[in-house]
Each structure stands twice: as C-alpha cells, then as structure tokens.
C-alpha positions as CSV (number, residue, x, y, z in Angstrom):
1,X,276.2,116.3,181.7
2,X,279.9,115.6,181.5
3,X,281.7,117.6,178.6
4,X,283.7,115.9,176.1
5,X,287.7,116.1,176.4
6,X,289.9,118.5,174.8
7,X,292.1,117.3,172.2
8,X,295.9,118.6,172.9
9,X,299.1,117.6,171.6
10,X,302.5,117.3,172.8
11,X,305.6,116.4,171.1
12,X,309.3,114.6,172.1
13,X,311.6,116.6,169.7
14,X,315.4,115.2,169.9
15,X,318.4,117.0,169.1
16,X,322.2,116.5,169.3
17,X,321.3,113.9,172.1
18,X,318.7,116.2,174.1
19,X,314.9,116.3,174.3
20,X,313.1,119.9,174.4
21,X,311.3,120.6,177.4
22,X,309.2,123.1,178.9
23,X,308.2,124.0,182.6
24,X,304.7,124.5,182.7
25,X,303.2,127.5,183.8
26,X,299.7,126.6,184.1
27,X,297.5,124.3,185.2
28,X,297.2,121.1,184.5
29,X,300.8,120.2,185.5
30,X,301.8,123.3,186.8
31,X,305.4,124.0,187.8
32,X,306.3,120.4,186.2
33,X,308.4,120.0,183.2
34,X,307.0,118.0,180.4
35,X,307.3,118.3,176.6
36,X,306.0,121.7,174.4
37,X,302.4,121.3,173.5
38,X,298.7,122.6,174.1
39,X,295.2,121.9,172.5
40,X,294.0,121.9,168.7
41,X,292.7,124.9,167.6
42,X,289.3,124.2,166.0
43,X,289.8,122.8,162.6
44,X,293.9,122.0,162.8
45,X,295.0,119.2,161.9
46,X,297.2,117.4,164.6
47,X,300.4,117.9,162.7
48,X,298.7,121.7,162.6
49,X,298.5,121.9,166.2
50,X,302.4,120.4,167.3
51,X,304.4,122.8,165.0
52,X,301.6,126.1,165.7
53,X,302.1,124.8,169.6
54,X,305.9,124.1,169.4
55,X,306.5,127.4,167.9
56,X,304.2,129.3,170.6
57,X,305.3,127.9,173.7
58,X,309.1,127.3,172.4
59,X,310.1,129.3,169.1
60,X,311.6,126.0,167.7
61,X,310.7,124.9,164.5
62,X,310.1,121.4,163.9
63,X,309.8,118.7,160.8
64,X,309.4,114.5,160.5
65,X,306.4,115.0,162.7
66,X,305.3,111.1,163.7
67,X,302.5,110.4,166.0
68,X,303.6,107.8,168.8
69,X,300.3,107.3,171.0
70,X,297.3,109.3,172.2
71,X,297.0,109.4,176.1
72,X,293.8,110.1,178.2
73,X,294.8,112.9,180.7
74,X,292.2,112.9,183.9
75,X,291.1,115.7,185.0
76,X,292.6,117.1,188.2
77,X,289.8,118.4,189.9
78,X,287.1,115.8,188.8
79,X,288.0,111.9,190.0
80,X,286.9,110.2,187.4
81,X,286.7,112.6,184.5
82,X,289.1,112.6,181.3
83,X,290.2,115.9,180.6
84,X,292.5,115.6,177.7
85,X,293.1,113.1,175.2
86,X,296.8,114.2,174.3
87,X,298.1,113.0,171.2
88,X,302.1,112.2,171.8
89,X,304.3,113.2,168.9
90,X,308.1,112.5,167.5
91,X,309.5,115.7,165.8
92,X,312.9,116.3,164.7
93,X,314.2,120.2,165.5
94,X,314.6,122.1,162.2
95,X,315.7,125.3,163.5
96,X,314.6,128.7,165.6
97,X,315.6,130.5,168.9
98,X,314.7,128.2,172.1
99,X,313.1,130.7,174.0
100,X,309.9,130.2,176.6
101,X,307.0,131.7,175.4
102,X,303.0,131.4,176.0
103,X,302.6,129.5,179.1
104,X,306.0,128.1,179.1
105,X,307.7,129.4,182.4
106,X,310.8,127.8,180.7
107,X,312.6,126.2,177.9
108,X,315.6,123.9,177.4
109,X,317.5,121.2,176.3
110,X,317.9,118.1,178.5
111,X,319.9,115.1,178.4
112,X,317.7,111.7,179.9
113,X,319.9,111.6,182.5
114,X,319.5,115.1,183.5
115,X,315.4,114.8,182.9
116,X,315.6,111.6,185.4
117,X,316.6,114.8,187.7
118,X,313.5,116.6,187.4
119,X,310.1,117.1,188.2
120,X,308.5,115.5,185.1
C-alpha cells in the first residue's frame, strides 16, 4: 500500500534585495541549497508551519506570509512515488539573528545572481 505524502512547506523570504537560503543537511536534497522549510506538524496551520520552520532551521522571523503554489516533490528512492506536497510561500523578514539551525548545514543571504551560482 503506498502511504500518503507529507505536507512540508517552504518559503522565499526577500530582504534588502536578497532571498534567505539554507543548505540542506539532510535528505531529500542533501548538500543542495534551497529555501528554509520542513513538514506540518500535525494540526498547524500552513502559515503555522513556515514561521515555526523559518524560525527552526534559520532564527529569522517572518510576516506577510502569502502562499505562491503547492509542488509535488517525488520521492528519491521510489520512481514513481510523491513524497512531499510542498506548499511554496512569500514572506517578508521581520527580524531575528540569521543563524543555521535544525537541519540547516547553513544560512545566508543571496543575491539571484549569486543563487544562479549555486547548487540549488
């Protein structure tokens, strides 16, 4: 029996002409950089889930939370198999210490033309 997907979030927060990123540093997308996010917690809301998951992964704080789209994520051992249904957000930053946390190897500011640059 194939199991349902999990429902994660992400979100695309701008700043003084720079978009928050994280390296992941876990599966899926290991190693890759990509922006903060993780799963809903069982009864969060998805505007719940981007700022608890913003705040974990990055220590920023964020507000103006719009959704953009949802995205089906395939799994990455399983051909065939949606893994995630990731709900892509637009947040504005509205304060905290960028710092990686949870299973953020890293955390930054980038311009686009310096995220064109890197392993996305």
């Amino acid at each position: 029996m194939a199991s349902s997907p999990v429902r994660a979030v992400s979100a695309a927060i701008h700043h003084e002409g720079r978009f928050l990123l994280v390296r992941r540093g876990r599966p899926p997308a290991y190693g890759l950089y990509a922006f903060p996010g993780g799963r809903v917690e069982a009864g969060e809301t998805l505007e719940e889930a981007v700022r608890r998951e913003i705040a974990e992964e990055t220590g920023a704080h964020v507000d103006g939370i719009r959704h953009i789209v949802d995205l089906d994520i395939p799994s990455e051992q399983d051909e065939g198999r949606i893994e995630f249904v990731l709900s892509v957000h637009a947040a504005g930053f509205a304060g905290g210490t960028v710092v990686a946390g949870d299973d953020a190897e890293a955390a930054d500011w980038f311009s686009v033309d310096e995220m064109a640059r890197l392993p996305l």
